[in-house]
Backbone of each chain as ProteinMPNN parsed JSONL, in Angstrom:
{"seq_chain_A": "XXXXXXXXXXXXXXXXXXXXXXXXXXXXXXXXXXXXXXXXXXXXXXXXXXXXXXXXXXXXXXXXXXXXXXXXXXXXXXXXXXXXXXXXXXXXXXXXXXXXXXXX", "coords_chain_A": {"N_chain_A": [[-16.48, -1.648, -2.671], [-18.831, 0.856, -2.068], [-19.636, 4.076, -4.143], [-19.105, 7.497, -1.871], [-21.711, 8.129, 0.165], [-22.337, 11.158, 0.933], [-23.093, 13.527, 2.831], [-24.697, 17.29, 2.441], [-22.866, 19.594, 0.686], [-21.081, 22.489, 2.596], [-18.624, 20.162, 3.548], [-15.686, 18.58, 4.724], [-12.47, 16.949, 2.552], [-9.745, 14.644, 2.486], [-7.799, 13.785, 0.201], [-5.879, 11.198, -0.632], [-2.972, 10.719, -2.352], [-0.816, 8.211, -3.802], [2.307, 6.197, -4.544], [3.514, 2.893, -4.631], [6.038, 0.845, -3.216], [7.736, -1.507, -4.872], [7.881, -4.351, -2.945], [5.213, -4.684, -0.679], [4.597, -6.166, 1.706], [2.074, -7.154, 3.893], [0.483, -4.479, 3.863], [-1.96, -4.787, 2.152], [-3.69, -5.812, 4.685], [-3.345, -3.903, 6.572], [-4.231, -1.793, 5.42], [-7.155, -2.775, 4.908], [-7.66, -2.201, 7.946], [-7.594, 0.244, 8.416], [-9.159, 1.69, 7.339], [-11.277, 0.457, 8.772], [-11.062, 1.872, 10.741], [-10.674, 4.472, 10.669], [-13.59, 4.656, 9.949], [-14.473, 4.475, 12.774], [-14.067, 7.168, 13.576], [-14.804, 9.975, 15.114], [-16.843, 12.272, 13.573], [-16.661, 10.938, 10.806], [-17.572, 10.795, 7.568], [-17.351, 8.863, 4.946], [-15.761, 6.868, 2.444], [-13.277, 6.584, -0.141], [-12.26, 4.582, -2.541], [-9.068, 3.345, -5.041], [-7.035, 1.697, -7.13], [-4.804, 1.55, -9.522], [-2.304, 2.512, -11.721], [-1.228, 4.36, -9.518], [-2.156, 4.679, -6.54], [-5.55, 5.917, -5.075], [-6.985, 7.454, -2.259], [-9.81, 8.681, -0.919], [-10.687, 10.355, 1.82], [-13.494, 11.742, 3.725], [-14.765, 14.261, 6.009], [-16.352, 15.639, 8.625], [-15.389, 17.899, 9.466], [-12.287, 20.119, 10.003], [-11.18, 19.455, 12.615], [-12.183, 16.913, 12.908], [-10.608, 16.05, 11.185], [-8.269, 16.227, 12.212], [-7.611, 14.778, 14.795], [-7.989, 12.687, 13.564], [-5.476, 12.126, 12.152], [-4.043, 11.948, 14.104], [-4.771, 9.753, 15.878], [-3.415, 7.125, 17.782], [-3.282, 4.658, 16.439], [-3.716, 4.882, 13.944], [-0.998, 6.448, 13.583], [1.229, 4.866, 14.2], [0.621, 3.41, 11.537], [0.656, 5.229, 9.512], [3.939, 5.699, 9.735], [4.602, 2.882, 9.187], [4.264, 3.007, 6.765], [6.067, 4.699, 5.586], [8.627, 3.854, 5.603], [8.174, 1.464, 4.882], [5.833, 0.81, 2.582], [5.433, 2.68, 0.822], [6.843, 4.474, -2.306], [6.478, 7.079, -2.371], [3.974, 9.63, -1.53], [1.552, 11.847, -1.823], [-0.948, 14.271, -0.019], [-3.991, 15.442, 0.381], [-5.714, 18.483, 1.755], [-9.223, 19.246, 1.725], [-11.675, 21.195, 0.853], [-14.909, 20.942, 0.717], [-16.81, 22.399, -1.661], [-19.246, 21.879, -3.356], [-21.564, 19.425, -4.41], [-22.722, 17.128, -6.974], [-24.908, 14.754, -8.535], [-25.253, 11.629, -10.461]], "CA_chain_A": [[-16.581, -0.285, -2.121], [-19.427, 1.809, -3.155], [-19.258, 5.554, -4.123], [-19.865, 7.618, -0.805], [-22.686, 9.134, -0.02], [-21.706, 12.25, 1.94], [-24.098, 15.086, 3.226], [-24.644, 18.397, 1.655], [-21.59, 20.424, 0.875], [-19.935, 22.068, 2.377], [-17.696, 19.067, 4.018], [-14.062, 18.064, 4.398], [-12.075, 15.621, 1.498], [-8.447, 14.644, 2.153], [-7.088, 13.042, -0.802], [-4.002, 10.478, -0.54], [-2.0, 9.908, -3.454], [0.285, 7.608, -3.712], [2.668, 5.325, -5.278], [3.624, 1.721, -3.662], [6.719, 0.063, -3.511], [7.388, -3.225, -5.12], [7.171, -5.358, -2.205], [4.409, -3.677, 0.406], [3.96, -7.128, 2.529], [1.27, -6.136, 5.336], [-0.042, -3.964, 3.324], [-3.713, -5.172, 2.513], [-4.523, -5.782, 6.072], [-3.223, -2.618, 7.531], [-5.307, -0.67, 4.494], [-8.553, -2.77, 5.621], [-7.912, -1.895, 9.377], [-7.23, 1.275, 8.914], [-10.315, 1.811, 6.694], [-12.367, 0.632, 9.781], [-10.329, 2.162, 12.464], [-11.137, 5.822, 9.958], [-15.109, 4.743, 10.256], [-15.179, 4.932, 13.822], [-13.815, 8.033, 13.955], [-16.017, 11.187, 15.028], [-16.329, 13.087, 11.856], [-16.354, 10.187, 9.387], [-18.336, 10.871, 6.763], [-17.123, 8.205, 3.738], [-13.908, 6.817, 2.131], [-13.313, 5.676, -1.277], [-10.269, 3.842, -3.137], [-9.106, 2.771, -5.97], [-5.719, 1.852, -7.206], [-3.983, 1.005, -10.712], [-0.482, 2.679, -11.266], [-1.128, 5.17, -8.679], [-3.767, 4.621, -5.911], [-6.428, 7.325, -4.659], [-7.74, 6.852, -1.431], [-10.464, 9.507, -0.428], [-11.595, 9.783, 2.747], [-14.424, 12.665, 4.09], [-14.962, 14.099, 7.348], [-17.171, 16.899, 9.024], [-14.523, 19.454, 10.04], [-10.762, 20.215, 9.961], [-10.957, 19.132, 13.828], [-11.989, 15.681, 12.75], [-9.125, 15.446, 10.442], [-6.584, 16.272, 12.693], [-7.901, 14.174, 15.131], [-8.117, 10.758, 12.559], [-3.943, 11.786, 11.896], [-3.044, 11.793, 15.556], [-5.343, 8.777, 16.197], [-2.234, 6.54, 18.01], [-2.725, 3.1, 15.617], [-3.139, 5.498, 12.651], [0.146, 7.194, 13.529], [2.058, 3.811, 13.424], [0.448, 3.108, 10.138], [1.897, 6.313, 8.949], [4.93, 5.884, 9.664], [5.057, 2.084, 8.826], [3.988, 3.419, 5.094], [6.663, 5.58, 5.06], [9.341, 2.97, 5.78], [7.924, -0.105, 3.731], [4.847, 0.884, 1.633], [5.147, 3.882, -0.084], [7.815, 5.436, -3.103], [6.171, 8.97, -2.509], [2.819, 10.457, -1.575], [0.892, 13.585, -1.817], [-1.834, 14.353, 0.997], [-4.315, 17.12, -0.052], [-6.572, 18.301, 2.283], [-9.44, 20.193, 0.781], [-12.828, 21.664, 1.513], [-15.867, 20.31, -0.362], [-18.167, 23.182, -1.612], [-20.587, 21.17, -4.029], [-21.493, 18.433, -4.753], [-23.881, 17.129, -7.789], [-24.581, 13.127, -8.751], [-25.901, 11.248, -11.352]], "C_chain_A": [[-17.456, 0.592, -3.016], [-18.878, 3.547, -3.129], [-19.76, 5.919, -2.609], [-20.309, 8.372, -0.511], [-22.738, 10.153, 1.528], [-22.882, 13.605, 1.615], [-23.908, 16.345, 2.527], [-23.607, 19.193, 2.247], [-21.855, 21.798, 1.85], [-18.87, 21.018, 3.381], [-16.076, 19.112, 3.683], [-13.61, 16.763, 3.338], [-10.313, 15.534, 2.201], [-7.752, 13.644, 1.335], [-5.421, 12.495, -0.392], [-4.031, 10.025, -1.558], [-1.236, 9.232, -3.775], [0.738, 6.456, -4.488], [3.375, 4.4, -4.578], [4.911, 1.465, -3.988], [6.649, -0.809, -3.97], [7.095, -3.779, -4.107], [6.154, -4.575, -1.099], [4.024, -5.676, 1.082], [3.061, -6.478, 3.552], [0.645, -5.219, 4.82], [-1.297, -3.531, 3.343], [-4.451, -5.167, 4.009], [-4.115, -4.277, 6.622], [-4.072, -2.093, 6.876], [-6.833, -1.224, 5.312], [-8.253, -2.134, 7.183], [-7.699, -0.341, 9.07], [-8.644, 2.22, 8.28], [-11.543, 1.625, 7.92], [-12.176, 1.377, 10.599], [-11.014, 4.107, 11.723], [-12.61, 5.816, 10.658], [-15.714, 5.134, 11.378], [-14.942, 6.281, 14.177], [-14.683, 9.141, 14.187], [-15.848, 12.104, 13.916], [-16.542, 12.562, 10.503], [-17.305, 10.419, 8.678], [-18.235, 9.715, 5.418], [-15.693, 8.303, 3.276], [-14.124, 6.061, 0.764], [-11.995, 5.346, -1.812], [-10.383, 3.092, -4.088], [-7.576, 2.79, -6.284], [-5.256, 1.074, -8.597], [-2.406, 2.068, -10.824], [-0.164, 3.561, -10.35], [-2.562, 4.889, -7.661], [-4.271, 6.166, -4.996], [-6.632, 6.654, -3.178], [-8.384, 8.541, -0.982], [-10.925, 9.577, 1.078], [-12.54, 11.229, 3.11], [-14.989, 13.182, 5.127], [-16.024, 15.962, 7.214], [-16.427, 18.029, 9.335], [-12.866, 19.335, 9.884], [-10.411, 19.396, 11.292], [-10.897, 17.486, 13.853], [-10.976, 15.199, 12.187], [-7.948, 15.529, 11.337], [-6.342, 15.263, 14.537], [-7.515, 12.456, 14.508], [-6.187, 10.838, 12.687], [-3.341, 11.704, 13.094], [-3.554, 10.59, 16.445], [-3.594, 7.293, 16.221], [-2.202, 5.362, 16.611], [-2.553, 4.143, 14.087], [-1.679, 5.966, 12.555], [1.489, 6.428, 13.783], [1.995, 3.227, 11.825], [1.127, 3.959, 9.131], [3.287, 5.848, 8.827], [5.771, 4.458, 9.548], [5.143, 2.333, 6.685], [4.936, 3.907, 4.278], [8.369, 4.68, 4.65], [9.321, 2.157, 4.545], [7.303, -0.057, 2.834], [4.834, 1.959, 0.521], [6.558, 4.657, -0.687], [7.942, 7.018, -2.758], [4.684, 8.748, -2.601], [2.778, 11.613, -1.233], [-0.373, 13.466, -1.094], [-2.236, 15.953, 0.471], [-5.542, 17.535, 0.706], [-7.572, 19.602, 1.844], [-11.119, 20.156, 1.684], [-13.973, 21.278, 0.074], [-16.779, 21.574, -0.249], [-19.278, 22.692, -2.688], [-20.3, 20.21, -4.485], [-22.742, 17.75, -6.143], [-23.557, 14.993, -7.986], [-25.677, 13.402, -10.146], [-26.158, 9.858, -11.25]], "O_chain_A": [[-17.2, 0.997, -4.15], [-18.048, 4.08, -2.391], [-20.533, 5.171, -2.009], [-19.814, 9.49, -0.651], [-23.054, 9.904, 2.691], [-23.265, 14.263, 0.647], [-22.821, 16.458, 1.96], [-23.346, 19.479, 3.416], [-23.026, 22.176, 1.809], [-18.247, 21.786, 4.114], [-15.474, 19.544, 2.7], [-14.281, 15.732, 3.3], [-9.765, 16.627, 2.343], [-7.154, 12.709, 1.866], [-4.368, 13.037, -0.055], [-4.794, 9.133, -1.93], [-0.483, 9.966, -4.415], [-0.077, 5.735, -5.063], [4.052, 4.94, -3.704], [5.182, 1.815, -5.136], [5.581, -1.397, -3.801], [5.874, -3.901, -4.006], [6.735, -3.572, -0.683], [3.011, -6.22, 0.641], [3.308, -5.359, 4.001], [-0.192, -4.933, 5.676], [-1.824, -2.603, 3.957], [-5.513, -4.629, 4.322], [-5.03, -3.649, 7.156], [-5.014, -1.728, 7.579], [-7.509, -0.515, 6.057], [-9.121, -1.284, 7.382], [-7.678, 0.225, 10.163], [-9.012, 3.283, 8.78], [-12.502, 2.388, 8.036], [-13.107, 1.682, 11.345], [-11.752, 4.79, 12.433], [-12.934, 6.569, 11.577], [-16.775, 5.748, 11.493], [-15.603, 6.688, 15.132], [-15.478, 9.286, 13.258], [-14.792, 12.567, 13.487], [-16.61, 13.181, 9.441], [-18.32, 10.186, 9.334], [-19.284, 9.737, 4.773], [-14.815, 9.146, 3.46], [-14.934, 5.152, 0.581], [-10.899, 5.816, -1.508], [-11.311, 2.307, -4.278], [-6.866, 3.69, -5.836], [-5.432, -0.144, -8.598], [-1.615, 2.183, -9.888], [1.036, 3.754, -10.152], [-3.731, 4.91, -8.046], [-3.613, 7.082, -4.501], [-6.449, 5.451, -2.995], [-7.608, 9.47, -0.758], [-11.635, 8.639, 1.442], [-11.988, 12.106, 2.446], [-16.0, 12.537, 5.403], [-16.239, 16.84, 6.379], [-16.978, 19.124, 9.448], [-12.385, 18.234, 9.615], [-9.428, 18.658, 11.217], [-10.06, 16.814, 14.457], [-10.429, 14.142, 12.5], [-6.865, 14.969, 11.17], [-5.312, 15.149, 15.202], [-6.949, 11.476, 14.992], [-5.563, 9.897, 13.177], [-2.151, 11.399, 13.171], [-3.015, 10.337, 17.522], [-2.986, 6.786, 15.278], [-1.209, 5.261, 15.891], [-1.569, 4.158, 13.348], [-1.137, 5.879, 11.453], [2.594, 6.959, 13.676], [2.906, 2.774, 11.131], [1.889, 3.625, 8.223], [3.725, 5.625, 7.699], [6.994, 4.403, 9.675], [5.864, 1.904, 5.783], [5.026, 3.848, 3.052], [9.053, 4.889, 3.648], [10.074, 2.125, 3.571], [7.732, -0.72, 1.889], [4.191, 1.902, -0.527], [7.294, 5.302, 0.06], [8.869, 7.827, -2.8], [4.14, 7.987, -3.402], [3.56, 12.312, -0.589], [-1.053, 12.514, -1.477], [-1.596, 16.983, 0.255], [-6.556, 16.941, 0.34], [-7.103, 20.72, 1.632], [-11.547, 19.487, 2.625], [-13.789, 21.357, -1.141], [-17.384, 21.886, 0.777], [-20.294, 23.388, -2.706], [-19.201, 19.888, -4.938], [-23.861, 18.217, -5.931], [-22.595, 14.268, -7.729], [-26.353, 14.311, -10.628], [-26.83, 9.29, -12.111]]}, "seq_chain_B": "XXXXXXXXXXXXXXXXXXXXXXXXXXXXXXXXXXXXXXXXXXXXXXXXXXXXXXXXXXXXXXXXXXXXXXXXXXXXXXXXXXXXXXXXXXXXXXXXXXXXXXXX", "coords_chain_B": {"N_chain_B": [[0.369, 6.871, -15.091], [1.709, 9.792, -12.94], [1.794, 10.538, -9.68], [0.03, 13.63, -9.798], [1.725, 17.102, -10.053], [1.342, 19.581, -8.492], [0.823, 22.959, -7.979], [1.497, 25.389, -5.17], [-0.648, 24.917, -2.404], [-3.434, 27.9, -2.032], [-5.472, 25.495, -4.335], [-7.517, 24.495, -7.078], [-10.018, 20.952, -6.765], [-11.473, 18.583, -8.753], [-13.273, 16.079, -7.899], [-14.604, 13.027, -9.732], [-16.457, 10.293, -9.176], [-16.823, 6.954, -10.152], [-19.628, 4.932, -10.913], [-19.201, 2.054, -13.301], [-20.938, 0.901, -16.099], [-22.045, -2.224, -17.434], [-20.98, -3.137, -19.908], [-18.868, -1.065, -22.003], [-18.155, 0.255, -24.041], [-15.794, 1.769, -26.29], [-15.667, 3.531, -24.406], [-12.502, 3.972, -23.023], [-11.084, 4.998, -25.022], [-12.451, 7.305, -25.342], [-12.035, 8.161, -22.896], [-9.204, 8.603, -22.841], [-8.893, 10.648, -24.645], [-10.331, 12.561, -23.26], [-8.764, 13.534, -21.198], [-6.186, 14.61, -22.507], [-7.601, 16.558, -24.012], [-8.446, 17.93, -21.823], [-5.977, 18.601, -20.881], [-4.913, 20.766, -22.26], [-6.509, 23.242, -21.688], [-6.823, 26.334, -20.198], [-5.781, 27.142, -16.792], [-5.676, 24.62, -16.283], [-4.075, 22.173, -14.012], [-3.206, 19.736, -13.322], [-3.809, 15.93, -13.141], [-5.313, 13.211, -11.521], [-5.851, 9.639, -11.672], [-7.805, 6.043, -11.348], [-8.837, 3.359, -11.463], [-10.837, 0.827, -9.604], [-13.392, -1.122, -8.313], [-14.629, 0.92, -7.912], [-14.557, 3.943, -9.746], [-12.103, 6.664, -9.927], [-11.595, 9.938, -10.566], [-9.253, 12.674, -10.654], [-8.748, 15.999, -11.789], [-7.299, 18.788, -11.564], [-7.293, 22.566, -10.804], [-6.933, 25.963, -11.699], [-8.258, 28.141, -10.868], [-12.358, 28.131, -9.97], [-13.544, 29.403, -12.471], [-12.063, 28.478, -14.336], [-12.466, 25.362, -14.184], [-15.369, 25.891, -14.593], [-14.845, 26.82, -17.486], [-13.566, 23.912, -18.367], [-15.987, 22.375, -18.058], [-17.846, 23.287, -19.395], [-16.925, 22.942, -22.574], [-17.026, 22.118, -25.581], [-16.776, 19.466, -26.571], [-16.154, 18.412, -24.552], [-19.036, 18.248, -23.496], [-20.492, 16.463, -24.923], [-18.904, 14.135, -24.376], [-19.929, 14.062, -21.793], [-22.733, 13.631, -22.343], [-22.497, 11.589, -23.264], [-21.292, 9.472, -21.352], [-23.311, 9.64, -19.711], [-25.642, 8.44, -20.996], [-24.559, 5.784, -22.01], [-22.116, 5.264, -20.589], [-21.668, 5.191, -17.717], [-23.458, 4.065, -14.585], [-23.685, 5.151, -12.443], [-22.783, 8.152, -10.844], [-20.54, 10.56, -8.924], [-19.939, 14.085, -8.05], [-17.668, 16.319, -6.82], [-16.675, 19.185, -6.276], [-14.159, 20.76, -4.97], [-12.006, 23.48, -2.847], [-8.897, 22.931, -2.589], [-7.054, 23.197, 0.305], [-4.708, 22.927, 1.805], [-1.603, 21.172, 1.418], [1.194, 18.032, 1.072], [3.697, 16.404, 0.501], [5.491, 13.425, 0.6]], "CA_chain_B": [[0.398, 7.934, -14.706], [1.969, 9.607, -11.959], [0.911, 11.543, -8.876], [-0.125, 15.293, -10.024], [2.537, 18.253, -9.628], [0.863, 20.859, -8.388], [1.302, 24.429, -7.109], [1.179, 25.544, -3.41], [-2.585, 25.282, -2.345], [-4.672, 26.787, -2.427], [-6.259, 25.551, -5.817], [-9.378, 23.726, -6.977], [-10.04, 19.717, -7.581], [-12.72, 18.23, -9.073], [-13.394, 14.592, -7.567], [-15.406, 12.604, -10.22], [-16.204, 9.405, -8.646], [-18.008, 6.563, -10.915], [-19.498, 3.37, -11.236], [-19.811, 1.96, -14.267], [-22.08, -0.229, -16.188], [-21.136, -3.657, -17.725], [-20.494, -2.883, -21.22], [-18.344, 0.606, -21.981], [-17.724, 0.121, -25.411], [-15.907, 3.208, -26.673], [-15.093, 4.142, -23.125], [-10.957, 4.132, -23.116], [-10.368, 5.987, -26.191], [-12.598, 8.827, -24.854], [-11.676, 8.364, -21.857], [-8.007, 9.114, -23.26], [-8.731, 11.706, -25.014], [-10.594, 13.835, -22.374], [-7.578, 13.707, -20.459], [-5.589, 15.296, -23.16], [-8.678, 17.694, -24.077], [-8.276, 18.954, -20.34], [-4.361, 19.35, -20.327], [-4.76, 21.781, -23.199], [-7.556, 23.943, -21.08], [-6.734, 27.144, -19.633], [-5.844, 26.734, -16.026], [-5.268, 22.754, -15.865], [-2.859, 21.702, -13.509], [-2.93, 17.987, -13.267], [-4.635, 14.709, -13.464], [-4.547, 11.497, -11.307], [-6.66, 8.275, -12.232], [-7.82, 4.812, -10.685], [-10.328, 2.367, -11.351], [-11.315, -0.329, -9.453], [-14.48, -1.389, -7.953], [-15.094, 2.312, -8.846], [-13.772, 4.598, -10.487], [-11.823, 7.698, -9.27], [-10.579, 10.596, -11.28], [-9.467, 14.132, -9.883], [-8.808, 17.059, -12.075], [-6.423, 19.776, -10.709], [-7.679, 23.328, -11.694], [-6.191, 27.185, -11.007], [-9.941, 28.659, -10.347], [-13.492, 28.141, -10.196], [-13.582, 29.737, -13.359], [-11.48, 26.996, -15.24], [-13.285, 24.379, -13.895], [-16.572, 26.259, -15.38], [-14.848, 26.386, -19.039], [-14.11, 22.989, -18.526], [-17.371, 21.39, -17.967], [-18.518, 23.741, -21.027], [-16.049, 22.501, -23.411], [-18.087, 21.287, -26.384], [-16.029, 17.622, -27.399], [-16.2, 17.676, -23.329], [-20.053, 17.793, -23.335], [-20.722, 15.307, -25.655], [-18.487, 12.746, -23.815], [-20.625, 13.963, -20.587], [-23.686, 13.386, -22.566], [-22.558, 9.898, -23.559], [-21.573, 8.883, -20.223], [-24.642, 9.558, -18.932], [-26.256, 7.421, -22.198], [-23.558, 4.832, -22.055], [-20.934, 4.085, -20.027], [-22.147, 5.676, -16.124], [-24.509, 3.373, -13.444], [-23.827, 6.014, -11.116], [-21.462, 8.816, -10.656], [-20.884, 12.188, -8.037], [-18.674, 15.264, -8.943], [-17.426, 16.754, -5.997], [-16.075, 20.76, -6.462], [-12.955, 20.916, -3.612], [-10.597, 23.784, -2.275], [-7.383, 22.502, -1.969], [-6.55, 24.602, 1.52], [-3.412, 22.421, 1.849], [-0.653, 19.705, 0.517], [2.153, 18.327, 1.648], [4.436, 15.306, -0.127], [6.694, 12.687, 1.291]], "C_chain_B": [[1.08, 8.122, -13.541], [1.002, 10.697, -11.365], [1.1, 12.95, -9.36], [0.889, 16.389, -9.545], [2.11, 19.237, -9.707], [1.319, 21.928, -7.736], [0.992, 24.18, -5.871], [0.125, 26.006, -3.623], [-2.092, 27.335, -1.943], [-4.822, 26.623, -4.103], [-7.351, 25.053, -6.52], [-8.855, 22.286, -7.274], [-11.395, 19.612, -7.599], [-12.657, 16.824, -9.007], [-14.485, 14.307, -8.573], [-15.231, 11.118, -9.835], [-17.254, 8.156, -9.324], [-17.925, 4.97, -10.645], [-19.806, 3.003, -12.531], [-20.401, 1.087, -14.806], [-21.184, -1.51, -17.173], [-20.617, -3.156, -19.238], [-20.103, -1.593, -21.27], [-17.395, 0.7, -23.541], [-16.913, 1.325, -26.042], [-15.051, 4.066, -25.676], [-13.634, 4.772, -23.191], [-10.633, 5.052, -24.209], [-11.149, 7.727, -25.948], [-12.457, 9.41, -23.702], [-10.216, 9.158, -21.732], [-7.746, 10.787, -23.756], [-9.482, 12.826, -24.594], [-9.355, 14.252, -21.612], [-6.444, 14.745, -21.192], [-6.022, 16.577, -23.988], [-8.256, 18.691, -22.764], [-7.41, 19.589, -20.25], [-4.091, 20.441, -21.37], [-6.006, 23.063, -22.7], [-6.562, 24.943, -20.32], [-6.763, 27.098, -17.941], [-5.809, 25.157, -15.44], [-4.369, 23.042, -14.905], [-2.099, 20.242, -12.846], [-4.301, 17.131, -12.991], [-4.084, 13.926, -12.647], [-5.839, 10.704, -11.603], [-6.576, 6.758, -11.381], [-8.639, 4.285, -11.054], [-9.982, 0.659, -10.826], [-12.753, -0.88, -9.064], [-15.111, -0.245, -8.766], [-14.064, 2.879, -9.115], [-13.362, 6.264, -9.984], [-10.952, 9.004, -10.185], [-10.632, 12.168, -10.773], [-8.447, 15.047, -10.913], [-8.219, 18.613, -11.329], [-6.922, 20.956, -11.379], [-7.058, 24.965, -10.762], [-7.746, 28.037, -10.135], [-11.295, 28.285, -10.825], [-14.077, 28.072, -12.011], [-13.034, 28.792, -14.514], [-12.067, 26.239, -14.94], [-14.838, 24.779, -14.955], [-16.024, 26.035, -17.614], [-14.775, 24.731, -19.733], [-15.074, 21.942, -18.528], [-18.232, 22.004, -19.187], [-17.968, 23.43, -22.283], [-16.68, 21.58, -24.36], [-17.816, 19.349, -26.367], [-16.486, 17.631, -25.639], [-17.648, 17.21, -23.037], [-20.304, 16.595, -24.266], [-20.379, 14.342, -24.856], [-19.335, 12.852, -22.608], [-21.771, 13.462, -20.936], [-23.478, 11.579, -22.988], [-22.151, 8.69, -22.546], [-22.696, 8.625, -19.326], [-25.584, 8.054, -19.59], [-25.879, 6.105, -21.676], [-22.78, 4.037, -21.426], [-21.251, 4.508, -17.974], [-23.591, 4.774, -15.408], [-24.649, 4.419, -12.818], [-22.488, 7.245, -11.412], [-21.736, 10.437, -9.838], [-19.762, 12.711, -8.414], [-18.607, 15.871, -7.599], [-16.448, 18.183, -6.768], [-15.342, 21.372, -5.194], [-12.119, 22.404, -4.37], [-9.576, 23.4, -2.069], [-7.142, 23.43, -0.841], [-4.901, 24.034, 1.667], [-2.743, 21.037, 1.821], [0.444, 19.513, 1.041], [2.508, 16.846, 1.367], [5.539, 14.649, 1.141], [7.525, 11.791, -0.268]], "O_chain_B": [[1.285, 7.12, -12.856], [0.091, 11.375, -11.84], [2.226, 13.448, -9.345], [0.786, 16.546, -8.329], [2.255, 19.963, -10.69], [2.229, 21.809, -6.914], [0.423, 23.186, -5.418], [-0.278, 26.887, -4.383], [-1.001, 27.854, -1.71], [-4.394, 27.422, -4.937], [-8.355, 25.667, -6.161], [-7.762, 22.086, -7.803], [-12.256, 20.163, -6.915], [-12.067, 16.23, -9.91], [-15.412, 15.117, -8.544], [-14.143, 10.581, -10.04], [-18.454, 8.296, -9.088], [-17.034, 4.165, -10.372], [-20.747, 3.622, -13.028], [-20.572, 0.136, -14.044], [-19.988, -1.563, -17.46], [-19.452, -2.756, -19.24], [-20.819, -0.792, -20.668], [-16.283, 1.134, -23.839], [-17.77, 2.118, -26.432], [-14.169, 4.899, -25.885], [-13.529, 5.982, -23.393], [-9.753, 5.893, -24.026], [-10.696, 8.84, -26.217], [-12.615, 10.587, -23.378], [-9.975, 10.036, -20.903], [-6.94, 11.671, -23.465], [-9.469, 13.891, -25.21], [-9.087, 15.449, -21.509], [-5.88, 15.599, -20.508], [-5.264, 17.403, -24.498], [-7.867, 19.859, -22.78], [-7.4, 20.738, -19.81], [-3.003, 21.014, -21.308], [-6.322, 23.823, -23.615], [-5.539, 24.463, -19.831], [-7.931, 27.001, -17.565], [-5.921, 24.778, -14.274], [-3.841, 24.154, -14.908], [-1.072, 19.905, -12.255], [-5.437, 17.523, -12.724], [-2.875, 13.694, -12.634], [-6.878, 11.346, -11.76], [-5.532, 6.36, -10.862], [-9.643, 4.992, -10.965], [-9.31, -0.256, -11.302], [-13.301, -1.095, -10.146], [-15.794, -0.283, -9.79], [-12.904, 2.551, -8.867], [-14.282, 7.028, -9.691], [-9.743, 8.908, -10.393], [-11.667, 12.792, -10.539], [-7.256, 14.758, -10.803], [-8.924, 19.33, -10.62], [-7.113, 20.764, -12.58], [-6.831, 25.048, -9.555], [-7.935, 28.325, -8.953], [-11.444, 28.114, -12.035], [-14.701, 27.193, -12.605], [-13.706, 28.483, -15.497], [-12.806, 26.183, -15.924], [-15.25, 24.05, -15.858], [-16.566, 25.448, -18.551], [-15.312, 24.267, -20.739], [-14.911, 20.803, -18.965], [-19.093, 21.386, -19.813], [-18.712, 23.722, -23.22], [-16.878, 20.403, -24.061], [-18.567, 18.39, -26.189], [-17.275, 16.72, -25.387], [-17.819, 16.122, -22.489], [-20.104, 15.563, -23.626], [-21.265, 13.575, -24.477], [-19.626, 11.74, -22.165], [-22.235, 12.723, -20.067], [-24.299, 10.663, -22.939], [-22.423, 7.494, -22.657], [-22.927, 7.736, -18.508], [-26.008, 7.063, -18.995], [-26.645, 5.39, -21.029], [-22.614, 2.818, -21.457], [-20.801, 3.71, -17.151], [-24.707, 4.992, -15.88], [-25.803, 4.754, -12.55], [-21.483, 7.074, -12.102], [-22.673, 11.216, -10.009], [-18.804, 12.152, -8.946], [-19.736, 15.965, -7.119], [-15.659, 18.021, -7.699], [-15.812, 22.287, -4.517], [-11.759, 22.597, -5.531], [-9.249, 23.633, -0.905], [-7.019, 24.607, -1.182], [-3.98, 24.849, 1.617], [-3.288, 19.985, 2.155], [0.992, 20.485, 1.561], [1.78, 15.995, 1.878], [6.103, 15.148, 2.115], [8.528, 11.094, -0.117]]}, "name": "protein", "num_of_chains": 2, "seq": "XXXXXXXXXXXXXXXXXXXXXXXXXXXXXXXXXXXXXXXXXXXXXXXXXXXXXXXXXXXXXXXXXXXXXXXXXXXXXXXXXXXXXXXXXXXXXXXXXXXXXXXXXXXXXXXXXXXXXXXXXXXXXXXXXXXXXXXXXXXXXXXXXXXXXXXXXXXXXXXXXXXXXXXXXXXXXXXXXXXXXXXXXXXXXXXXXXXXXXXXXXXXXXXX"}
């Protein structure tokens, strides 16, 4: 997964935080599908992830409308609420507004 | 680490998102001790961390204005100047609103 290269600010970010249960079976595959099932979404702009004792997952969209759209997207909204069940101790969802951006 | 305890949005993050290069000699111990540089900064309000493929670190901050002392923060430039040198292939800084949060 490279970094992602997202259009000039200002753009949408919604950060997921979270910490896993010990066992998360199903897991991996739901994360890839849900990673593609995000891409097609209208809005998508880029998603990034990374995970050691807490994982990030970024994802980036064009508007608030797209975001609320991606969370009511039906397969996403079993994934939710299989996460909440089996995969996940506790997360934090932060949804935030991108006003600049700089690289190197 | 765990996930960040922050105030009720809104508040700032600063997404720094990196790749890095094969050798990072040095890396971890200043990597450590920016982290503990930051939490002694005026306006901090948390840290989360990841690296895999890339690398993901987000910076919780009260205003604009904190964010600005921290990126001026002498010991902090240096380590910016030696990432650049040293241990960074690539890397984007994203400057987010938090508008809103919400835990499970």
């Amino acid at each position: 997964m490279p970094i992602a290269s997202t259009p000039s600010a200002p753009y949408y970010a919604v950060i997921f935080t979270s910490i896993q249960k010990e066992k998360v079976e199903g897991y991996a595959s739901m994360s890839d599908r849900m990673i593609e099932l995000a891409a097609q979404q209208p809005g998508f702009l880029g998603i990034e992830n990374a995970r050691e004792e807490i994982g990030i997952t970024i994802s980036y969209w064009d508007s608030m409308y797209s975001i609320k759209l991606w969370k009511e997207n039906a397969e996403h909204r079993i994934a939710q609420e299989r996460g909440k069940l089996q995969w996940y101790e506790h997360y934090t969802v932060r949804i935030c507004l991108v006003q600049r951006e700089y690289s190197f």
